[in-house]
N, C-alpha and C positions, 0 to 999 in steps of 0.2 A: 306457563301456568304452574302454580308452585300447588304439588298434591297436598288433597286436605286427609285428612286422619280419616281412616278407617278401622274397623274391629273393634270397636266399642259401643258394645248393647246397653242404653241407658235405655228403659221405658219410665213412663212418669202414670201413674196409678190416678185414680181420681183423688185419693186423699193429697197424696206431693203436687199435684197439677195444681191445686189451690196456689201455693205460692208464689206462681211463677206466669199464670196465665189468668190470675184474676177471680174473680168470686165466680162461681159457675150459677145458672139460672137456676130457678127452680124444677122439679122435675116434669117433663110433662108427660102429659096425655099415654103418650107412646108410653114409658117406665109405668104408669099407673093401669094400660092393658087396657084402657076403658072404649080405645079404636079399635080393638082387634084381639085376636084370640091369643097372639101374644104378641109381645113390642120392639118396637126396636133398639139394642143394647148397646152401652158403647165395651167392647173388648178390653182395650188399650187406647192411652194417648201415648205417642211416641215422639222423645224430642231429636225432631231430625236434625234440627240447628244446633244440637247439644253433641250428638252425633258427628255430622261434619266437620263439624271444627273442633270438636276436640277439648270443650271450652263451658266451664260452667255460666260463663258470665251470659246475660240474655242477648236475644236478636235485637242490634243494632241497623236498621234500613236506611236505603237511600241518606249516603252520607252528605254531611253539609263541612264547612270547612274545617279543620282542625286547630284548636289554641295551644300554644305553648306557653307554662308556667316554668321558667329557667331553675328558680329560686328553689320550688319544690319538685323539681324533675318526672314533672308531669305534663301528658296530651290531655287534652278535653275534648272529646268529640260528640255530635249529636248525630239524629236521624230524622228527616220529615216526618218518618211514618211507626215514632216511637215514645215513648215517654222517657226513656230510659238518658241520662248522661254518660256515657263512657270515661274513663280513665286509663291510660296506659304510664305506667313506667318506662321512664324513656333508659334505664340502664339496662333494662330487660329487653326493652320495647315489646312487652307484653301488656293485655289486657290486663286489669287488676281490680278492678271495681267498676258498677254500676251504680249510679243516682237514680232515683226514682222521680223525677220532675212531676208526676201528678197530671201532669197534661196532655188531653189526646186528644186525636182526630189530626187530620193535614195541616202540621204548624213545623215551618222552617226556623231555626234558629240561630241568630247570628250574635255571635259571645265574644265577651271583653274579660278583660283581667286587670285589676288592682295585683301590682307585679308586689307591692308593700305587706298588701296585708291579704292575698290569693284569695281576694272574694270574688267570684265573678257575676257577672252583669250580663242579661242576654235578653234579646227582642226579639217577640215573635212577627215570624214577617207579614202571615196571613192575617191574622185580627190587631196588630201592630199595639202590641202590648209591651211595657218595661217590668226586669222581672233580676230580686235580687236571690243570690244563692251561694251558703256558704258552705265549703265542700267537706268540710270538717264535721260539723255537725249535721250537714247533709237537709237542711231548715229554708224552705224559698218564700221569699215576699210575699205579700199582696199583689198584684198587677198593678201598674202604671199606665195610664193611657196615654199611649204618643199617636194618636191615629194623624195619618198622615205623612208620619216616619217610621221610623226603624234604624236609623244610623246613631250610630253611638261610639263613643271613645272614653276612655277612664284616666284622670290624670291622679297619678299613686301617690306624686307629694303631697298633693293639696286635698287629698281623699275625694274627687270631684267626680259626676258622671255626666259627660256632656250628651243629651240624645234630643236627637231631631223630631220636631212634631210639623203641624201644618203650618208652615207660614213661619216658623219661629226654630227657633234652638232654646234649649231649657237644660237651665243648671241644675243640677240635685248635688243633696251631700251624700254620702257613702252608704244613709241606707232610707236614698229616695224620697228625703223631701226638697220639695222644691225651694230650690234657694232665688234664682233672678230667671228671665224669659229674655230672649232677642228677635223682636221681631223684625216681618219683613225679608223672610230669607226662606228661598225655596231649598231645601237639602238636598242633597240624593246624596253624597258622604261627607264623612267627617273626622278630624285627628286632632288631639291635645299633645300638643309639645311642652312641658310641664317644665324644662328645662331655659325654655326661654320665653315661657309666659305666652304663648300663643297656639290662636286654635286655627285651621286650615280647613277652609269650607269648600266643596264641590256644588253648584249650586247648577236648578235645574230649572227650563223657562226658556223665552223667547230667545235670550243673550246668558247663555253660561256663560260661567267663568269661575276662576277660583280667587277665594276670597279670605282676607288676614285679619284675624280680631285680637285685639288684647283681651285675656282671659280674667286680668281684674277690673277692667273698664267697660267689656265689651264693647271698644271702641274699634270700630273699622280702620284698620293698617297699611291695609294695600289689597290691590285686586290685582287679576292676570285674565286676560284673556289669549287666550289658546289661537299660535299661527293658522294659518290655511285654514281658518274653520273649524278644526277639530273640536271635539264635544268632551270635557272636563267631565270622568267619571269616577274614577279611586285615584284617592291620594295619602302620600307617606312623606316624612321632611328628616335630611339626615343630615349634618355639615354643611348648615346652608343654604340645602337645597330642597327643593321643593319638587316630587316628583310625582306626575300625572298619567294615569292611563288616561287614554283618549279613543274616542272612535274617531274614524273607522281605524283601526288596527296600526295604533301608536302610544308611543309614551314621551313626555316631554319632560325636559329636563331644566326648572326653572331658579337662576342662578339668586337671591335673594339679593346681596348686595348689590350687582349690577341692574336687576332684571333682562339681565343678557336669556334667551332661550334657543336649547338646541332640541332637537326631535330624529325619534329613530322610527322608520316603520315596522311592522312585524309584521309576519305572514297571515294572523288569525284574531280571531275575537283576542280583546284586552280586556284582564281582567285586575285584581288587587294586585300590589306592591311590596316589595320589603327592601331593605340596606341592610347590606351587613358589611364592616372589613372591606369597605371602596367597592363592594360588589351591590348591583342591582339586580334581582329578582324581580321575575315579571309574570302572572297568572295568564296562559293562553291559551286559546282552543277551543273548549265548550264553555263558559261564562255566559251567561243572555240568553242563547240559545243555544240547541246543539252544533257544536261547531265543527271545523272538519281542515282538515290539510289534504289536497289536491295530491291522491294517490294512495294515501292514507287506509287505512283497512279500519274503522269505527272514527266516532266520535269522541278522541281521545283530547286530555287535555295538556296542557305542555306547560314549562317551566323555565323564561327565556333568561339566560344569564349574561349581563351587560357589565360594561364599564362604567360604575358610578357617577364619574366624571365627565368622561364624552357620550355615554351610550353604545358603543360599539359594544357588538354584539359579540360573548364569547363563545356561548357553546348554548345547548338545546337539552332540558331534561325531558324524556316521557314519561307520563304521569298513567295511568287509567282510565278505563273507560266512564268518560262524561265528569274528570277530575275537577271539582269544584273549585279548590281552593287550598292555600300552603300554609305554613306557619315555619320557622326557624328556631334551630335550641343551638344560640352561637359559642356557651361555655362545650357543648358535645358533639359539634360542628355535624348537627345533623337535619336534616329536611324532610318535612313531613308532607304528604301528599294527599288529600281524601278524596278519592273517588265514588261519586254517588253511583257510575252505573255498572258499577262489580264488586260496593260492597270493599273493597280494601283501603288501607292507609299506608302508603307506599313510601317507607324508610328510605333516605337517600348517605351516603354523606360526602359532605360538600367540601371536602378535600379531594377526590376523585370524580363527583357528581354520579356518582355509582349507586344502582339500588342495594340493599344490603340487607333489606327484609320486606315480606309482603304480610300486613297482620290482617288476618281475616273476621269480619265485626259483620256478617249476617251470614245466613238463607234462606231463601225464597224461594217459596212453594207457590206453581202457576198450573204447572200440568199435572195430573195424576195419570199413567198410563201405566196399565194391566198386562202382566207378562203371563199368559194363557197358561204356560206350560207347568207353571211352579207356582204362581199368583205373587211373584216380585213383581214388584214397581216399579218403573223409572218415574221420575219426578224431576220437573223441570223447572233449573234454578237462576232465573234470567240476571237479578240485581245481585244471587248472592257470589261469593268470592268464587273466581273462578271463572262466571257465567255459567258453569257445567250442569250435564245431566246427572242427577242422582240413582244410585243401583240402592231399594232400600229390598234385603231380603232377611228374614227372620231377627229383625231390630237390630241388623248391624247394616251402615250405611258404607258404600264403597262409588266413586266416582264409574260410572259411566263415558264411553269414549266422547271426545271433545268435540262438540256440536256443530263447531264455528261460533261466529262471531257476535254477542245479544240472540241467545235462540228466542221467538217469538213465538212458537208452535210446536207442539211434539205431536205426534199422530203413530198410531202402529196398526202397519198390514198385515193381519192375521195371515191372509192370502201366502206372502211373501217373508212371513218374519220378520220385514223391518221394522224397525225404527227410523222416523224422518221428524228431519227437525231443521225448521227454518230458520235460519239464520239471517236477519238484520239485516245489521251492517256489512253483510259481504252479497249481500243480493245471493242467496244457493240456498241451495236444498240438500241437507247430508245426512246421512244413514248411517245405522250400524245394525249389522245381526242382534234380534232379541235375546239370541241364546247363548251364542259364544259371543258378543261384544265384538264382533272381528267390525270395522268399522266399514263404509264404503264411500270413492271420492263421490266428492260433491258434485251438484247439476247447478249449475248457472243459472238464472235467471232471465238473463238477457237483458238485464235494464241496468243503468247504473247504479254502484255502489248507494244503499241510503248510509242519509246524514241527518237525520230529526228523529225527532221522538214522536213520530207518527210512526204508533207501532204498526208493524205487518202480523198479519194471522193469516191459516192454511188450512182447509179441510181436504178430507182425502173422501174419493171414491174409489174401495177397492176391487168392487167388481171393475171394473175399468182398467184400474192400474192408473190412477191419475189424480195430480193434485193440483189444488188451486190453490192459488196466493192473492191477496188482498194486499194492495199496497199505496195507504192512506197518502204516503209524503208524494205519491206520481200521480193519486187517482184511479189507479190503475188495477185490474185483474190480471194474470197469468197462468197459464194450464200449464202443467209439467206433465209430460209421458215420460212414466216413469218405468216404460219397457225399455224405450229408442234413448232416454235420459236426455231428451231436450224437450226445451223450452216452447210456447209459441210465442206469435208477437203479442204484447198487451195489449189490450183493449182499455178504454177508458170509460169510466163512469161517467154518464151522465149529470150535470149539475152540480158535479163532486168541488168542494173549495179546497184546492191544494195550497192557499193562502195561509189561512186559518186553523191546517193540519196540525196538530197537535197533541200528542199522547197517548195512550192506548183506547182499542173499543171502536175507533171512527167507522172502523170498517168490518162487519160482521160474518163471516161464511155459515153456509151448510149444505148440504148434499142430498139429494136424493136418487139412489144408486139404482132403484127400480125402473123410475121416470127419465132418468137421467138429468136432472136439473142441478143447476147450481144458484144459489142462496145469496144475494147480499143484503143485510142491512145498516141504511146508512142512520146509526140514532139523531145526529145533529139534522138531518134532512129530515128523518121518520119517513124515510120510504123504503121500499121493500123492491128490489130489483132482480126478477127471473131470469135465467140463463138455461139454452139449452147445455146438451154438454162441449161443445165446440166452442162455447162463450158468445154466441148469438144471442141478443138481446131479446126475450119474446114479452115480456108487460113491466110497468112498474107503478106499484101499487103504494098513494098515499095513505099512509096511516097516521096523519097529524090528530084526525077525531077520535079514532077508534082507541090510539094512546093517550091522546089527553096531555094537559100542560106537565103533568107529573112526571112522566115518562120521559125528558127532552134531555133528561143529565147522561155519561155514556156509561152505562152498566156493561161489565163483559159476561159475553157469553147468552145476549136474550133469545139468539134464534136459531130454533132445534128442529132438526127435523124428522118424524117419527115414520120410519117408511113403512113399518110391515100395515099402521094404521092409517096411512096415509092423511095423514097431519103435516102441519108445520105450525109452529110454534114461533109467536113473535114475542119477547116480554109475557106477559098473562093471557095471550090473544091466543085463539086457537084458528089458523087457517086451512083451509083445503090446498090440496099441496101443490097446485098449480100458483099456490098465494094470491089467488082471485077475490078471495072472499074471506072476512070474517064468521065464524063462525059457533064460536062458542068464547066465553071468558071463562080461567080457571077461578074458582070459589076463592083459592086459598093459592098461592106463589107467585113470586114477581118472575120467575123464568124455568122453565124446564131445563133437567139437568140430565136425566136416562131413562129411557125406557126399557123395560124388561118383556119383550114379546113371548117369551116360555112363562114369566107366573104373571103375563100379563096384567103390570102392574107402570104407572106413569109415577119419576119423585122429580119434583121441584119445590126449589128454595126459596124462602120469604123472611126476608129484614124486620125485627122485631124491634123496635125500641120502646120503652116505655114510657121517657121523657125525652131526652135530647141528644141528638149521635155523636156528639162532643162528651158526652158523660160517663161513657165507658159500661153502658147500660144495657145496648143494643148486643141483638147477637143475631144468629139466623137458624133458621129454623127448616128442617126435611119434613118434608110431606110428600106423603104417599096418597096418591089416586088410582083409581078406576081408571084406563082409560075411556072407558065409554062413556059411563054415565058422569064423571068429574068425582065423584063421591068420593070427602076425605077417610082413608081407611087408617093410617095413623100419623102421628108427626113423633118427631123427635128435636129437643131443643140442641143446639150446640153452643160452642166454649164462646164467651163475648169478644168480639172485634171492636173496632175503632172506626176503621174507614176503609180498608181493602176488601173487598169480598172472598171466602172463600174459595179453595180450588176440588174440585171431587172426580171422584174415581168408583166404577163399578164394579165388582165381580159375580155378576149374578150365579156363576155355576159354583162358586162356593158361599153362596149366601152374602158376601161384606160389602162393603161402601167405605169410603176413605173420605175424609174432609181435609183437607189442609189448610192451616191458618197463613196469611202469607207475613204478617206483622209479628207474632212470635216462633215461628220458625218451628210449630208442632201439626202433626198427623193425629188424627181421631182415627181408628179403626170399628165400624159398625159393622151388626150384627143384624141380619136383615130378617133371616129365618134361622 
């Protein structure tokens, strides 16, 4: 893991925060004093992502594949969970500008290039929109509607952009108007060979196949259907050839003059393509879904390099954790790698097949955890580079010992000084001293390595000495004693779909360290499942009415549990802590967030939008309650979001609260009393 910059105290003021995090809301209630005798303050916003990395340019998330422009010696890369365009100079291979795309909320984007005139072209995958942008004047289209598609290719001679809708293929000219339609063709990919007049369809339905058009006739040329079955999904044409990823976990090698074909297996999911110099390039590993190599320590994705002409295989690059996707600069004979789940873009060069740089393009803020003795923070940064815990102490940010593998949980035992941080993809549990950082090994799990994005979560009971794991991808619970450092067996969730597992939230903890109970809940089910502390199953309580249809989406974090008042908290729901019974709704929050038992005080957060969560509008908002009576005593608004919810952090004994935004990579510091 290549260290990120430390010693560098950037704080961002409310005046400078405007440019970088967006219009701030208006003030509320809380700044105006009118809940209370006085308000809640913001201190400082602090850019931890600015911090980390060392890097003016902003938090780039969850990467999607990276483009190469030869001509003008540039990467283009995006982020699901950003508006931003990145730019790296590939002679530097440094970051060097950010595009402001304008667009937010969960939108994948998949980008072309006009190699002639470096305009590029990108679809969004989630509402399957065409979209042009010119990097120069930095100026993007209108939307184009391809619902039904999203594959696209640009031929630079002929200034064309070919992209797939439903049922059809549609030609535009260079800035989007539609020139001719093909119907009759189900897409799922597509490429313009501009050199020999032909377009290469991957077509999806009962009988795939790939398929040959002439691009001035759109006259069908030839088709291929794929040996043994295999499923036509990316394709690339270089000398002739015509070459195919394929499920299950092949690529085929299709000879154009002959239609002679040969086929190679691979170990893992198949992903996108490239030729370069007789060599094959081949995307493998996490593509589709999270994917995995047998022995393998994450969900890493791989880079197979073949014999252009026969396929044989020659060598193996490693990519990052959950590596989407490559692109090649064959004038600087270098490979670029994006890894959506660490945040890097992994320099290679392809004369060695050697890494030679790791550029760091995010962090992310998940956990906020409170260091008693001095009131540092560790901050736990799952997508951004590194995976690492963050040390953030008087606005300078310093790495934290290395957690393992996707940390999914950070928890700190007052008890004991640890730090415990669940690690993913290595199934453990690892520590370090809160005070000196000295680190401690890990604890096992006892279940196999995970391989999905069925993230795990852990809450801790410290009177006990013991923590529990949640683990969506098995189903499954896990107690760790955290005296003896083992594991028990798992237990399995009732009615749990380890099918359908998928992504963070599935699976919710909490503790109640008085009672001894353990917490799950499942939002997709909307049941609430008791556990004594042995993980004996003693009720499980539906809540499909008491939440309502509103509540079915996975928010993290809804279920709290409040032991001195002997509460638990589900979403807005107030239970009695056996979670028998509803009992009260909160007035004002969609989830409780801490309670303060000494100024006996309850804050939970509520998602504010005023128009639409796509509009960059919404933000969320603290609220402070009574815990008895519910009575709102103040709020306070925070910095606008998109689509990840904030992360918070308490220090009651010296009055603050922390927010962390996870999409721009910044800390609020509040001011409670």
């Amino acid at each position: 893991m290549s260290r990120r910059r430390s010693g560098i105290a950037v704080v961002l003021f409310l005046g400078a925060l405007a440019g970088c995090a967006g219009p701030q809301p208006a003030p509320s209630a809380s700044e105006g004093g009118t809940l209370g005798s006085s308000g809640i303050t913001r201190v400082e916003t602090l850019a931890i992502d600015r911090l980390a990395r060392g890097s003016a340019q902003p938090n780039i998330i969850k990467l999607r594949r990276p483009l190469v422009d030869e001509q003008r010696n540039r990467v283009y890369f995006t982020g699901t969970l950003t508006p931003w365009l990145g730019v790296i100079n590939t002679t530097t291979d440094q970051i060097v500008d950010a595009i402001d795309l304008g667009l937010h909320g969960y939108l994948s984007k998949q980008l072309a290039l006009n190699p002639s005139t470096g305009i590029l072209y990108f679809t969004t995958i989630e509402d399957q929109r065409l979209y042009r942008l010119d990097p120069v004047t930095r100026q993007r289209s209108a939307p184009v509607d391809v619902k039904g598609g999203g594959a696209l290719s640009v031929d630079g001679v002929n200034d064309r952009v070919y992209a797939a809708a439903q049922g059809e293929i549609r030609v535009y000219d260079g800035n989007l108007a539609l020139q001719r339609t093909l119907g009759g063709v189900q897409v799922l990919s597509l490429e313009v060979a501009p050199a020999t007049s032909r377009l290469y369809v991957t077509t999806r339905g009962q009988f795939p196949e790939v398929k040959v058009f002439d691009t001035a006739t759109l006259a069908e040329l030839a088709s291929y259907s794929m040996p043994g079955g295999l499923v036509p999904r990316f394709i690339t044409t270089a000398g002739g050839r015509i070459y195919v990823s394929c499920d299950p976990q092949a690529v085929v090698i299709v000879d154009e003059a002959s239609g002679q074909m040969r086929s190679t297996s691979l170990p893992a999911n198949v992903g996108a393509t490239a030729v370069l110099g007789g060599v094959l390039y081949v995307m493998t590993g996490y593509p589709y879904r999270a994917g995995y190599l047998p022995g393998a320590d994450g969900a890493y994705g791989f880079v197979e390099v073949l014999d252009a002409t026969t396929g044989a295989r020659r060598a193996t690059v490693q990519g990052g954790l959950q590596a989407d996707g490559f692109d090649l600069h064959g004038a600087a004979g270098k490979l670029y790698i994006g890894n959506t789940g660490d945040s890097y873009i992994d320099v290679f060069e392809l004369s060695t097949l050697t890494r030679s740089k790791r550029i760091d393009t995010a962090t992310s803020l998940e956990d906020i955890v409170v260091r008693p003795s001095d009131g540092a923070l560790v901050v736990r940064n799952r997508l951004g580079g590194g995976n690492s815990l963050l040390l953030v102490k008087n606005g300078v940010v310093s790495e934290a010992p290395a957690p393992g593998n996707w940390p999914s949980a950070t928890l700190l035992d007052p008890s004991s000084g640890l730090v415990y941080s669940l690690s993913h993809y290595e199934s453990s549990v690892a520590a370090f001293d809160a005070q000196t950082l000295a680190p401690q090994p890990a604890i096992p799990l006892g279940v196999p390595r995970l391989r999905t994005d069925a993230l795990s979560t852990a809450a801790l009971d410290a009177s006990a000495h013991r923590l529990y794991a949640a683990l969506p991808e098995l189903g499954q619970l896990v107690a760790v004693d955290l005296v003896t450092r083992t594991a028990g067996a798992p237990v399995a969730v009732p009615g749990f779909d380890t099918a359908t597992a998928d992504g963070p939230g599935l699976m919710q903890l909490a503790v109640n360290s008085r009672l001894g109970r353990v917490y799950l809940f499942a939002p997709r089910m909307k049941k609430l499942f008791v556990y004594d502390s042995a993980l004996a199953l003693l009720r499980a309580t539906d809540l499909s009415t008491a939440l309502g249809s509103a509540t079915g989406s996975v928010t993290l974090g809804q279920v709290f549990s409040d032991d001195g008042a002997g509460r638990l908290y589900v979403g807005a729901l107030a239970l009695d802590a056996e979670g028998t019974n509803v009992v009260a709704r909160l007035p004002e929050g969609d989830k409780v967030v801490a309670a303060d038992a000494a100024g006996n005080r309850l804050y939970a957060v509520s998602f504010v939008s005023p128009s639409a969560p796509a509009a960059n509008d919404g933000h969320e908002r603290l609220v402070e309650l009574d815990p008895s009576s519910f009575a709102v005593l103040r709020r306070f608004d925070l910095l606008p979001i998109d689509t990840v919810k904030s992360a918070f952090g308490f220090d009651f004994a010296r009055g603050l609260a922390y927010a962390g935004y996870f999409e721009t990579g910044t800390l609020d510091v509040l001011r409670l009393r």
